[in-house]
Backbone bond lengths (Angstrom), bond angles and torsions (degrees), N, CA, C in turn:
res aa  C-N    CA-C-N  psi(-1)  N-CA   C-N-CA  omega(-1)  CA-C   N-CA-C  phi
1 X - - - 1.449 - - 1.528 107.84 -
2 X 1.120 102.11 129.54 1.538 97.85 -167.98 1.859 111.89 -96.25
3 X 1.296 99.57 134.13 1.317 109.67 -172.68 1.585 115.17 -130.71
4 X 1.882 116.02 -175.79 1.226 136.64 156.86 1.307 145.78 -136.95
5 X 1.258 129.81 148.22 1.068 110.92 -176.32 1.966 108.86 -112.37
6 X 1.236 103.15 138.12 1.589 94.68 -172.17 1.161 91.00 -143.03
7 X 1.689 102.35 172.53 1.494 118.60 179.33 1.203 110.58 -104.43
8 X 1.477 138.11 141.63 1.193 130.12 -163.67 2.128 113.88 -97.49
9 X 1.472 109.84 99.05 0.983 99.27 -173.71 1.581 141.00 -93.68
10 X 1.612 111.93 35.24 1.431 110.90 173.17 1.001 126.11 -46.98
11 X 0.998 160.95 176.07 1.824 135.85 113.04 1.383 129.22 -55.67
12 X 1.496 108.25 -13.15 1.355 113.23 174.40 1.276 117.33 -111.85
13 X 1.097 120.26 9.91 1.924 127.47 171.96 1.953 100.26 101.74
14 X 1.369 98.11 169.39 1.197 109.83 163.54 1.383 125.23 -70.09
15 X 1.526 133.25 112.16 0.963 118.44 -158.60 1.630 105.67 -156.06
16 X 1.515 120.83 -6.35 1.289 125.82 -151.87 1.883 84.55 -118.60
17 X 1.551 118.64 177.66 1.572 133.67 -166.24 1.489 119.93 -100.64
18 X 1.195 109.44 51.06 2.064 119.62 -147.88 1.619 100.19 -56.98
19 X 1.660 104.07 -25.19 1.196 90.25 166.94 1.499 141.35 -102.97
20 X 1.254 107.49 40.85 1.287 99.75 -144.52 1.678 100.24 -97.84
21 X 1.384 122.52 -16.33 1.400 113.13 156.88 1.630 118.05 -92.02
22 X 1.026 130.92 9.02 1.588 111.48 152.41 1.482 142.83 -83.33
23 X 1.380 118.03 146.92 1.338 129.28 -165.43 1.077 128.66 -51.06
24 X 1.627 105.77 -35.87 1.677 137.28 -176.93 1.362 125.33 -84.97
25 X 1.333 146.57 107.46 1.897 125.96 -173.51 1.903 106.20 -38.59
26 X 0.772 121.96 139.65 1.559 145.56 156.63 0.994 133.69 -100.06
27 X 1.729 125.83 92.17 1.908 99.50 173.21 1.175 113.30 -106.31
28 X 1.452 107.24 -172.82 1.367 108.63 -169.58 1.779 109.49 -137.14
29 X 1.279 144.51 109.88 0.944 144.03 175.12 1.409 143.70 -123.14
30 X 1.629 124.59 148.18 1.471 121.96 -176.04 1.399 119.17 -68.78
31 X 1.113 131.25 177.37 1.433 127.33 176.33 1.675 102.99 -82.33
32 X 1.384 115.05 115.76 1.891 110.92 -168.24 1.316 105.92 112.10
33 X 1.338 122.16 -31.74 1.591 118.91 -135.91 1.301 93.54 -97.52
34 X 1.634 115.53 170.67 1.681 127.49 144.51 1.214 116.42 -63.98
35 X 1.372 114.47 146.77 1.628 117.62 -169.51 1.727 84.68 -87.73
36 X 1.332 94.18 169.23 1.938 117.12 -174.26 1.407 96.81 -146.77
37 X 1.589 94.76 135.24 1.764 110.83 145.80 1.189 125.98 0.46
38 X 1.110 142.76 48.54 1.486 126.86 159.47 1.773 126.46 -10.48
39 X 1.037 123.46 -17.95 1.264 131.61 -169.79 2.149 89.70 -129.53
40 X 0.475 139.62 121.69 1.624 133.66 -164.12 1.401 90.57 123.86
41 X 1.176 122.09 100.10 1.632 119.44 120.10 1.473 153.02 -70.24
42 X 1.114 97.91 2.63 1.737 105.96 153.47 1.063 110.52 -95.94
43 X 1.281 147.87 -1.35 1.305 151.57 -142.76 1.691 89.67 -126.22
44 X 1.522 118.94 -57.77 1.244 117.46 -177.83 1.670 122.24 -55.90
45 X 1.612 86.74 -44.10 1.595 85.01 161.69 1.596 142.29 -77.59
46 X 1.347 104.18 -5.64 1.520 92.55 169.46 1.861 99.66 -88.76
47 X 1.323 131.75 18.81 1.551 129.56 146.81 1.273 131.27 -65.65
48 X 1.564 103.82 -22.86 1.845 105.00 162.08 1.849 99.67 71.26
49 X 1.109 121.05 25.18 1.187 125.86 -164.83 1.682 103.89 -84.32
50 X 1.471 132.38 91.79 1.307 155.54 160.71 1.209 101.90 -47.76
51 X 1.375 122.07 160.57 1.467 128.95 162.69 1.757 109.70 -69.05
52 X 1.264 108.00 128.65 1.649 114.20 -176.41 1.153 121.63 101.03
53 X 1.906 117.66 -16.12 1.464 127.04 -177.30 1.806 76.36 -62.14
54 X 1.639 89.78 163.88 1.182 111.80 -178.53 1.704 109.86 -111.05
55 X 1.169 133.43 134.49 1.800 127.25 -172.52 1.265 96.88 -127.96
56 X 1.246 89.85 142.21 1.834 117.34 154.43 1.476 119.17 -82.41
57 X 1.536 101.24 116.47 1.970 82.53 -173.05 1.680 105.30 -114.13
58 X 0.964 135.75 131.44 1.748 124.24 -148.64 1.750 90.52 -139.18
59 X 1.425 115.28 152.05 1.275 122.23 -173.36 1.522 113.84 179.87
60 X 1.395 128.89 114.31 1.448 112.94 -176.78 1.900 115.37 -28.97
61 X 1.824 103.89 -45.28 1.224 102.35 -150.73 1.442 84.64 -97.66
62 X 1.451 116.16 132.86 1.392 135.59 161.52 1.360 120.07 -45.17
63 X 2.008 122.65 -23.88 1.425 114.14 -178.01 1.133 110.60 -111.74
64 X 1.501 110.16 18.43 1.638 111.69 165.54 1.285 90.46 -105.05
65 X 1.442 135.47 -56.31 1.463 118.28 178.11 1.576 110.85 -26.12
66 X 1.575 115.35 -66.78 1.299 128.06 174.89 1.490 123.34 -15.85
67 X 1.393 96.02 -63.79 1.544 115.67 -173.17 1.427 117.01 -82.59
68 X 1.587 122.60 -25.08 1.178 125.25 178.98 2.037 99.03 -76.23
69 X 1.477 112.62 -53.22 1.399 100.70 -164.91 1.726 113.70 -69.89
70 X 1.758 101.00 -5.87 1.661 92.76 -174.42 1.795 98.83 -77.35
71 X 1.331 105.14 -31.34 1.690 98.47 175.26 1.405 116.55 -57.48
72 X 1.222 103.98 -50.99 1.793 114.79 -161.41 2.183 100.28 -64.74
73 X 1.515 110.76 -18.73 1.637 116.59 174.38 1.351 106.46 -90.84
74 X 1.432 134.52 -18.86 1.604 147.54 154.39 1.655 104.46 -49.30
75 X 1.081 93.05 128.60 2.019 127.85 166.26 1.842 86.31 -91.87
76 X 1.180 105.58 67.42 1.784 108.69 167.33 1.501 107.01 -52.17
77 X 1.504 120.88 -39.44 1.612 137.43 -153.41 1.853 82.36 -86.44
78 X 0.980 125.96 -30.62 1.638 102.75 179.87 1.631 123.99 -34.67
C-alpha cells in the first residue's frame, strides 16, 4: 500500500479534513500510533498532531496519498 511520511506544517497543528474530497479511504498516522480517517475530523484530532509531528499518510491510490500529504506539509493557517 503505498504511502508517506511528512511533516506536518500548520502553525496550528493538524487539525482540518485533507481528505475529505478524495475517492480512495486515506489515513493518517503518528509514529507508534493507529492510523485514523483521513476524512474525519474528530478522528484527526484525537492525533494531537503539532506543527513538526511527523505523519504517515497511507492510501491504496498513490495520488491521494500525494495530495493528502502535500496538504498535511502546507501552513494552510498562513
Amino acid at each position: 500500500m503505498p504511502s508517506k511520511t511528512v511533516t506536518v506544517g500548520s502553525s496550528v497543528g493538524l487539525h482540518a479534513r485533507p481528505a475529505a474530497d478524495q475517492s480512495s479511504p486515506v489515513t493518517l498516522a503518528v509514529a507508534g500510533g493507529d492510523p485514523v480517517d483521513a476524512g474525519s475530523a474528530l478522528l484527526i484530532m484525537t492525533l494531537g498532531a503539532a506543527q513538526g509531528t511527523e505523519i504517515v499518510v497511507e492510501s491504496d491510490d498513490q495520488a491521494a496519498v500525494d495530495a493528502v500529504a502535500a496538504l498535511v506539509e502546507a501552513d494552510l493557517d498562513a
